[in-house]
MOPAC internal coordinates of N, CA, C and O (Angstrom, degrees):
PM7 1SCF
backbone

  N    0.0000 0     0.00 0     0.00 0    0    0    0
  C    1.4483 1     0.00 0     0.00 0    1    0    0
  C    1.5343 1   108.23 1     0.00 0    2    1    0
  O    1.2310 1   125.09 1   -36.26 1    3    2    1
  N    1.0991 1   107.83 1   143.74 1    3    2    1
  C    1.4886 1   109.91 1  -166.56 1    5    3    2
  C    1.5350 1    91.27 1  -124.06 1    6    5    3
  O    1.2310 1   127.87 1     3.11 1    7    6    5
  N    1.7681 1   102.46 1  -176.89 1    7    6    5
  C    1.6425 1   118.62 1  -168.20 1    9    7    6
  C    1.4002 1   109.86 1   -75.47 1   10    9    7
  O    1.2310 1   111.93 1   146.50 1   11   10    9
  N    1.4445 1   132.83 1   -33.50 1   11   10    9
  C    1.4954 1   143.29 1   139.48 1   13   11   10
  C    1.3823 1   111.33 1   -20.55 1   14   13   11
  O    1.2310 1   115.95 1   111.10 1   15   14   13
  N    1.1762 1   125.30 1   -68.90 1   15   14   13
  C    1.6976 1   124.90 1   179.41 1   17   15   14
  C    1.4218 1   113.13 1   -29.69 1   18   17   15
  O    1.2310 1   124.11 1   109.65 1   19   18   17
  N    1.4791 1   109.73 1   -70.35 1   19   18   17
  C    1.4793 1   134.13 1   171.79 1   21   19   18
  C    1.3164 1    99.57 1   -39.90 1   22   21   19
  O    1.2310 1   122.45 1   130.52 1   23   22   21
  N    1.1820 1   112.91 1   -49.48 1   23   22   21
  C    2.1694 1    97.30 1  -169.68 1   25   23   22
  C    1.1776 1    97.09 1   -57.54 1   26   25   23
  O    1.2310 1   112.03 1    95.00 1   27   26   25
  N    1.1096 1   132.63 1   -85.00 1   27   26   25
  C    1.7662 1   141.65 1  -138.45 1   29   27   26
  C    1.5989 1   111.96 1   -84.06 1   30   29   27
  O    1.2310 1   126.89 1  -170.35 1   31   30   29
  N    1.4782 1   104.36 1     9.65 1   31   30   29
  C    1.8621 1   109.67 1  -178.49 1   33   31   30
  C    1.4840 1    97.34 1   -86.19 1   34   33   31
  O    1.2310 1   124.75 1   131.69 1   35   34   33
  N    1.9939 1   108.48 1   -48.31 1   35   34   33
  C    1.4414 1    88.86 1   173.81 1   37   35   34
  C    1.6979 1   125.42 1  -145.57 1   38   37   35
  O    1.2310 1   143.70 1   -90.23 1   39   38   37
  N    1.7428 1    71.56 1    89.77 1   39   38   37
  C    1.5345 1    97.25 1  -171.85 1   41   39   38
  C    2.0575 1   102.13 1  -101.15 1   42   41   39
  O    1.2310 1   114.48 1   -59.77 1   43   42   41
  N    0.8749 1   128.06 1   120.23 1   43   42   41
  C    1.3048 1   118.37 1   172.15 1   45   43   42
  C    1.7727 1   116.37 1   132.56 1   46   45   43
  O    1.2310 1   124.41 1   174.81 1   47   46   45
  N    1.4299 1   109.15 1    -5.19 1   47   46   45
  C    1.2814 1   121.45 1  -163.61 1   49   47   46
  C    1.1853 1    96.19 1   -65.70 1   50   49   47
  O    1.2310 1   115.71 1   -23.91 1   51   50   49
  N    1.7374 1   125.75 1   156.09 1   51   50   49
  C    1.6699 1   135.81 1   140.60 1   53   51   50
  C    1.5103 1   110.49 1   -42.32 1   54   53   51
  O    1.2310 1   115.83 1   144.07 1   55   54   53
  N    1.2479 1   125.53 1   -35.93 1   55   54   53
  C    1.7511 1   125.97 1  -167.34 1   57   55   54
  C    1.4290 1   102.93 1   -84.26 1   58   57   55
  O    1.2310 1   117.32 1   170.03 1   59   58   57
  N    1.2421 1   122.70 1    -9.97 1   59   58   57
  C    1.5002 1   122.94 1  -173.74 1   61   59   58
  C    1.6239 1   110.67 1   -89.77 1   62   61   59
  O    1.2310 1   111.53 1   171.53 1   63   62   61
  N    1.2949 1   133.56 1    -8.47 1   63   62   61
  C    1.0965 1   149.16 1   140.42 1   65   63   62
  C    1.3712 1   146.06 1  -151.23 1   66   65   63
  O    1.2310 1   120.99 1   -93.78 1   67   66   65
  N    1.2783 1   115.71 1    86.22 1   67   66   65
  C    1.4245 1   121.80 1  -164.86 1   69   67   66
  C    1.4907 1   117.38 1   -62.62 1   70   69   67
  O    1.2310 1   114.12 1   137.32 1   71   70   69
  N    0.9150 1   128.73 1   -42.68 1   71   70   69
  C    1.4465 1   134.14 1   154.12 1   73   71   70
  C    1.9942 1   116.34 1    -9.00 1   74   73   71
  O    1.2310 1   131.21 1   112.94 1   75   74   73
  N    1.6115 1    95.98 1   -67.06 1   75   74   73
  C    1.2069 1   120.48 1  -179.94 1   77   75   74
  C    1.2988 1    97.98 1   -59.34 1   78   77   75
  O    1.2310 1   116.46 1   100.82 1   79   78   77
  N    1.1849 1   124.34 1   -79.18 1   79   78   77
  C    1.4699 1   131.13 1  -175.82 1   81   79   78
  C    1.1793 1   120.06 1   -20.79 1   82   81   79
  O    1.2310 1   124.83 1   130.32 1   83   82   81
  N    1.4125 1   108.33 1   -49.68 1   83   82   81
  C    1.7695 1   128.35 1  -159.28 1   85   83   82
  C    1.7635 1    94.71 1   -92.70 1   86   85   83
  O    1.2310 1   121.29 1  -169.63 1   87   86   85
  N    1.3575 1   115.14 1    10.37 1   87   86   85
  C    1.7574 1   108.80 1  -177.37 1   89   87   86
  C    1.8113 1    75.54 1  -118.41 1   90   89   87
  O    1.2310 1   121.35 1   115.33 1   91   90   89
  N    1.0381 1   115.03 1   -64.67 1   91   90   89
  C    1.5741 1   120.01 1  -170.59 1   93   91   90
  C    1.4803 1    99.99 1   -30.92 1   94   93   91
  O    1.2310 1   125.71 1   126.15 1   95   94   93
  N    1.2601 1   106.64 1   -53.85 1   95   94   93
  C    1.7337 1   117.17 1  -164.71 1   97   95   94
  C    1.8307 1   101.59 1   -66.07 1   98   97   95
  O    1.2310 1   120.63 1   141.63 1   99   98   97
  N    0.8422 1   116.40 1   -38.37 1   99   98   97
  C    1.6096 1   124.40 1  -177.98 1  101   99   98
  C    1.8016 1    99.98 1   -78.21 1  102  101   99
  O    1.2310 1   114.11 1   139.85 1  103  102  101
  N    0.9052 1   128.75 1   -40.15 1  103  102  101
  C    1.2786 1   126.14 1  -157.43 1  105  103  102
  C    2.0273 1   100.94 1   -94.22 1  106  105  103
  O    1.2310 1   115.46 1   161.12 1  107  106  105
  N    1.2008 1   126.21 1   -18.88 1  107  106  105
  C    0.8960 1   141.50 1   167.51 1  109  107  106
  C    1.3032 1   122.56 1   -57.38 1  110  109  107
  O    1.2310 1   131.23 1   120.39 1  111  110  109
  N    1.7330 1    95.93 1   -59.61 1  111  110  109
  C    1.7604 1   116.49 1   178.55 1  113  111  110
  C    1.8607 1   114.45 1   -90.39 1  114  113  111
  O    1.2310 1   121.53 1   175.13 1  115  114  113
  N    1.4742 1   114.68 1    -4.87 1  115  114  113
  C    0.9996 1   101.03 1   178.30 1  117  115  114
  C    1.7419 1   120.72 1  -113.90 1  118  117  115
  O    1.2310 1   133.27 1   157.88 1  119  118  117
  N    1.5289 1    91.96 1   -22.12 1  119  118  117
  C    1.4173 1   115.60 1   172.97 1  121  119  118
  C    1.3065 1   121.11 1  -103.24 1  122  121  119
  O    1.2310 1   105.54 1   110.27 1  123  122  121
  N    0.9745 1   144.41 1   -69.73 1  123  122  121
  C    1.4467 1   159.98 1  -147.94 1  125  123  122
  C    1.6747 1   103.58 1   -87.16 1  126  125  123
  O    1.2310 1   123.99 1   148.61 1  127  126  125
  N    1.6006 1   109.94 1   -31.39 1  127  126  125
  C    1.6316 1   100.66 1   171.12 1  129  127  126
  C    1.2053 1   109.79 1   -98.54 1  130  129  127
  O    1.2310 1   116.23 1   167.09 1  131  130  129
  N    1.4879 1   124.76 1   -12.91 1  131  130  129
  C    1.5626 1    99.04 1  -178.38 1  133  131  130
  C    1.2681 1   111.44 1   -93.87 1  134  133  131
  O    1.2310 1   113.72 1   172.78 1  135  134  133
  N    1.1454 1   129.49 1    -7.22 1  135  134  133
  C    1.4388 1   122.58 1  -171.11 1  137  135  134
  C    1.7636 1   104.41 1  -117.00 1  138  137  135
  O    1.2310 1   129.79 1   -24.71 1  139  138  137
  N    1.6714 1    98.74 1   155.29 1  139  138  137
  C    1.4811 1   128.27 1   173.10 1  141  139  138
  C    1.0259 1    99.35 1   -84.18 1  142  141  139
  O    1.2310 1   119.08 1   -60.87 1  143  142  141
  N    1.4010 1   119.36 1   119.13 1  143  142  141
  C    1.5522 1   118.84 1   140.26 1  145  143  142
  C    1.2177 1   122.13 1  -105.09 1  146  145  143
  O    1.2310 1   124.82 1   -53.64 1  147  146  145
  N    1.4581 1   108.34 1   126.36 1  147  146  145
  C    1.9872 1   147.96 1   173.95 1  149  147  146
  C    1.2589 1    94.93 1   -48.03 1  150  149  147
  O    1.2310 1   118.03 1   125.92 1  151  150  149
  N    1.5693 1   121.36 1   -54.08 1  151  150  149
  C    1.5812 1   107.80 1  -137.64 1  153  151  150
  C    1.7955 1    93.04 1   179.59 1  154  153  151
  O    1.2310 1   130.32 1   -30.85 1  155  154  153
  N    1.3898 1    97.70 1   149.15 1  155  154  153
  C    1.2894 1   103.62 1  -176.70 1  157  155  154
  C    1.9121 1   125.12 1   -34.33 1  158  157  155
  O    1.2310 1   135.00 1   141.46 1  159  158  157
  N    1.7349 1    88.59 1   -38.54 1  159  158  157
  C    2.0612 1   106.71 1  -166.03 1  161  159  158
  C    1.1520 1    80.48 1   -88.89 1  162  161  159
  O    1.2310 1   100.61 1   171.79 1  163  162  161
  N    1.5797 1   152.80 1    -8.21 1  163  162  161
  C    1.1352 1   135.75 1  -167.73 1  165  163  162
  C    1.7441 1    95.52 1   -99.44 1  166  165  163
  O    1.2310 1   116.68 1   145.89 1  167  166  165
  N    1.0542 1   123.92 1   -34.11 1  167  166  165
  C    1.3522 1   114.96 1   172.53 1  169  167  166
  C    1.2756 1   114.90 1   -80.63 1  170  169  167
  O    1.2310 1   109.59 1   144.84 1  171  170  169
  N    1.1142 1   137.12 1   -35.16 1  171  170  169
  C    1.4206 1   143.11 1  -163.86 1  173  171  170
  C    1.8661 1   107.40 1   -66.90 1  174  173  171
  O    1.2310 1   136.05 1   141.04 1  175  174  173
  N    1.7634 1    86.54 1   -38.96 1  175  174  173
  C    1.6219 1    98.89 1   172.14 1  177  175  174
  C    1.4889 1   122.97 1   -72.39 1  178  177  175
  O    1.2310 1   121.86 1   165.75 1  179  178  177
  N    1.0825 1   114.05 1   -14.25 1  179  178  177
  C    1.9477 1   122.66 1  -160.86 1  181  179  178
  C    1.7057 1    83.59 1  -101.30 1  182  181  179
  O    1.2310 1   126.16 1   153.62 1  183  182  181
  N    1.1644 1   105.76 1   -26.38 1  183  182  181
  C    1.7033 1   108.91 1  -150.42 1  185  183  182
  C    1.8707 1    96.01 1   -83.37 1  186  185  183
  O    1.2310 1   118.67 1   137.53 1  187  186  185
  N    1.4828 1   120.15 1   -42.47 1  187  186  185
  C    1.2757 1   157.57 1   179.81 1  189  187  186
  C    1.9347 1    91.45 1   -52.85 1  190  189  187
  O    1.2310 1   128.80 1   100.59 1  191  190  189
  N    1.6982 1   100.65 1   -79.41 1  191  190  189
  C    1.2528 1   100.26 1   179.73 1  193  191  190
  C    1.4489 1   119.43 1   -50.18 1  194  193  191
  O    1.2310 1   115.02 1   110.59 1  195  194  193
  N    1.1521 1   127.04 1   -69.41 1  195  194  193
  C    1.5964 1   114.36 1   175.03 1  197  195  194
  C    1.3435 1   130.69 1   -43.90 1  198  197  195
  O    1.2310 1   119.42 1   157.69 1  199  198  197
  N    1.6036 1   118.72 1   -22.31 1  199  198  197
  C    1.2120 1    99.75 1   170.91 1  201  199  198
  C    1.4241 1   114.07 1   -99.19 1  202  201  199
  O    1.2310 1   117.29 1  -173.15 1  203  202  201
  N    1.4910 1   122.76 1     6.85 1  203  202  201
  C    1.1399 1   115.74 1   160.11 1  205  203  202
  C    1.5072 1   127.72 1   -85.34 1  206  205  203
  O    1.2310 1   122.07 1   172.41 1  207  206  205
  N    1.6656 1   113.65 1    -7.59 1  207  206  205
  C    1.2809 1   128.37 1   162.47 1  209  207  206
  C    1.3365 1    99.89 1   -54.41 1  210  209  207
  O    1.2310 1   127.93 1   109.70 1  211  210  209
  N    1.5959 1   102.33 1   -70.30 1  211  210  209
  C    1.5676 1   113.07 1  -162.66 1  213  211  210
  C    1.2621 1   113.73 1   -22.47 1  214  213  211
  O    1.2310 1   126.20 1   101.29 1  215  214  213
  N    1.8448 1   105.69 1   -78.71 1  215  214  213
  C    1.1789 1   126.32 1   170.14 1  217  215  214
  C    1.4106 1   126.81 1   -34.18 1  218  217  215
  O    1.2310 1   118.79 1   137.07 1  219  218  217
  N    1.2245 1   119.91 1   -42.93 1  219  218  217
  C    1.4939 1   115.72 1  -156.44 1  221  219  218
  C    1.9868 1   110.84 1  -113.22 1  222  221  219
  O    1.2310 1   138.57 1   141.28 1  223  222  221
  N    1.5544 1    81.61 1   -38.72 1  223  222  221
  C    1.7122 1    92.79 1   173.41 1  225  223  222
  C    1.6087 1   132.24 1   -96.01 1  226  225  223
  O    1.2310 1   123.68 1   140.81 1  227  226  225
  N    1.3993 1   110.55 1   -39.19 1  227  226  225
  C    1.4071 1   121.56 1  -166.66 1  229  227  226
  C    1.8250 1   100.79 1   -74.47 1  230  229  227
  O    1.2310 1   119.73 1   -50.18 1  231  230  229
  N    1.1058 1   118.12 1   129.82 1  231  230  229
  C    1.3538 1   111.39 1   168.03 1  233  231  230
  C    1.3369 1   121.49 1   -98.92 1  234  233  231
  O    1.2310 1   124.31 1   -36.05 1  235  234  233
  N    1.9461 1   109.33 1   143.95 1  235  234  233
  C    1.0284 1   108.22 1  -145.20 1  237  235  234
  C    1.6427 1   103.03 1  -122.85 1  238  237  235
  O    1.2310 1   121.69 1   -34.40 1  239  238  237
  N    1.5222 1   114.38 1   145.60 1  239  238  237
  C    1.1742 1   116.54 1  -145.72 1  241  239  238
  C    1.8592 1   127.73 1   -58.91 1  242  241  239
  O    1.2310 1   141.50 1   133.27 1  243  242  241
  N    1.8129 1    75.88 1   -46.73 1  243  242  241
  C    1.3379 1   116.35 1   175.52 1  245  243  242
  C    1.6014 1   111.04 1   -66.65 1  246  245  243
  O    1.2310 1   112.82 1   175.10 1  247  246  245
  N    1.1357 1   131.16 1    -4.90 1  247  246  245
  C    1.6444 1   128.40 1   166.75 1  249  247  246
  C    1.6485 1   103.51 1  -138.23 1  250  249  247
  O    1.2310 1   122.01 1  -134.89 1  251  250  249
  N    1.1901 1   113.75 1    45.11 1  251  250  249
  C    1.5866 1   109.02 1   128.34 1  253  251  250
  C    1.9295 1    88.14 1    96.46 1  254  253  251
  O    1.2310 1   125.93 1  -150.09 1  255  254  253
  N    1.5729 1   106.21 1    29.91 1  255  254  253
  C    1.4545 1   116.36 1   175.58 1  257  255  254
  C    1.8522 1    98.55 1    57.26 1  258  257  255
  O    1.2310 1   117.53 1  -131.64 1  259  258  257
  N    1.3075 1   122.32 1    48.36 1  259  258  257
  C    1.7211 1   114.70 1   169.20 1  261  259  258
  C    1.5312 1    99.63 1  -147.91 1  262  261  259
  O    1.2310 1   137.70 1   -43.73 1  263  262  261
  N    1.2600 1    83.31 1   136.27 1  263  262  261
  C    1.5661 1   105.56 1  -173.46 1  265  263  262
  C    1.9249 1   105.06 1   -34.80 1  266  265  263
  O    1.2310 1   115.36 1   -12.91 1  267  266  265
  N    1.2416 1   126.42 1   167.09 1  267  266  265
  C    1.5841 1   123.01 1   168.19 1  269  267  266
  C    1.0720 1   125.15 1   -69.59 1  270  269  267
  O    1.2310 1   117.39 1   142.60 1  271  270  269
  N    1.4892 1   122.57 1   -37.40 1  271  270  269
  C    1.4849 1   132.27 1   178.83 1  273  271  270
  C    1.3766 1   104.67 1   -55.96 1  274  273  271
  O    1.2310 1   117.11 1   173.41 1  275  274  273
  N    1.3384 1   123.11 1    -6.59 1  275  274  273
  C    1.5248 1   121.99 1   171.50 1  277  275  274
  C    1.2735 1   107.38 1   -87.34 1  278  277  275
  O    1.2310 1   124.42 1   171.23 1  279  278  277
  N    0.7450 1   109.11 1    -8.77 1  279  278  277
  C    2.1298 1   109.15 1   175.37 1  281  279  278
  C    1.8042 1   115.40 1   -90.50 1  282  281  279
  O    1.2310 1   129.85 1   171.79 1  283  282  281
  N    1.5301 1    98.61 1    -8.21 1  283  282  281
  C    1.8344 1   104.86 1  -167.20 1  285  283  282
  C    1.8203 1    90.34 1   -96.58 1  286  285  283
  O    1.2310 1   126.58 1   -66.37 1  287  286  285
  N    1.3845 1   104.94 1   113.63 1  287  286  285
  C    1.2844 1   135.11 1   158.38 1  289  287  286
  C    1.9822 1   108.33 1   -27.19 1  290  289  287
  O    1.2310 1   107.18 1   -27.89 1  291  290  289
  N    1.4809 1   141.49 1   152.11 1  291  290  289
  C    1.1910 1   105.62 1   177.59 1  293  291  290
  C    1.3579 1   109.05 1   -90.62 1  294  293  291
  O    1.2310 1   113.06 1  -172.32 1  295  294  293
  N    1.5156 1   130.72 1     7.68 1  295  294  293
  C    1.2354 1   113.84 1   151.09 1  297  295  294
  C    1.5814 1   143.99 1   -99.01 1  298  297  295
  O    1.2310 1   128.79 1  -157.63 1  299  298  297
  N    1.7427 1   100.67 1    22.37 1  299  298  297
  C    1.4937 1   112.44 1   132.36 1  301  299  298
  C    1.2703 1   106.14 1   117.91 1  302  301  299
  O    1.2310 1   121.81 1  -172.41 1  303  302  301
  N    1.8144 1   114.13 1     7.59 1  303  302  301
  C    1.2772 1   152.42 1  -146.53 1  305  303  302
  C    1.2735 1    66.20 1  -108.57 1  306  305  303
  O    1.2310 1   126.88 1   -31.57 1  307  306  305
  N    1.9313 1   104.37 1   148.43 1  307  306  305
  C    1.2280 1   123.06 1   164.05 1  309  307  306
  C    1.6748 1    96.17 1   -81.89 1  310  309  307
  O    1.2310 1   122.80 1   -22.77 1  311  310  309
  N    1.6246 1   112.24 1   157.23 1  311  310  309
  C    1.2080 1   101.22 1   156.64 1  313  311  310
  C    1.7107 1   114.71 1   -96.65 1  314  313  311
  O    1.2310 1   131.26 1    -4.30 1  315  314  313
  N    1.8061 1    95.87 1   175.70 1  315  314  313
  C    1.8408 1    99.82 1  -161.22 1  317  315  314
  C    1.2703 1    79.25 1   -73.83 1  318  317  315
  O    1.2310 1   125.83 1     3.48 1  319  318  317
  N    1.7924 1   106.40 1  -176.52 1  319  318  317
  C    1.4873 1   113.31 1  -155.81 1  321  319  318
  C    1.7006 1    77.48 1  -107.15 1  322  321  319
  O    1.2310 1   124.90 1   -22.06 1  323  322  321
  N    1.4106 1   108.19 1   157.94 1  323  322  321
  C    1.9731 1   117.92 1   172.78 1  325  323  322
  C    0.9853 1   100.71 1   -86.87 1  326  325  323
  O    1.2310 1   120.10 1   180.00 1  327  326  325

């Protein structure tokens, strides 16, 4: 077994990024179960709107209760983290 083996055995885990997980986990229960989707543009649109809530409206805990788009520099640059 070589150092290759080891990469791709455990590639894919929940523990390998919690971040992701913890958006997956929110976006699951807040989007994806409450709503019907009609039709492909009908999801793509519900799917569109919530994460532009997320992003732009919902304030978020971990940066000081304000939405993220408050962290984007106005030339579009994330800002560094404080």
């Amino acid at each position: 077994m070589d150092g290759r083996d080891l990469l791709w055995r455990d590639l894919g885990k929940p523990t390998d990024n919690a971040f992701i997980e913890a958006f997956n986990c929110r976006f699951r229960s807040k989007c994806l179960n409450t709503h019907r989707f009609l039709t492909l543009a009908d999801a793509r649109e519900k799917m569109e709107d919530w994460l532009r809530y997320y992003n732009h409206d919902r304030p978020h805990g971990a940066i000081g209760h304000k939405p993220p788009i408050t962290l984007q520099n106005s030339g579009g640059a994330a800002s560094p983290t404080p």
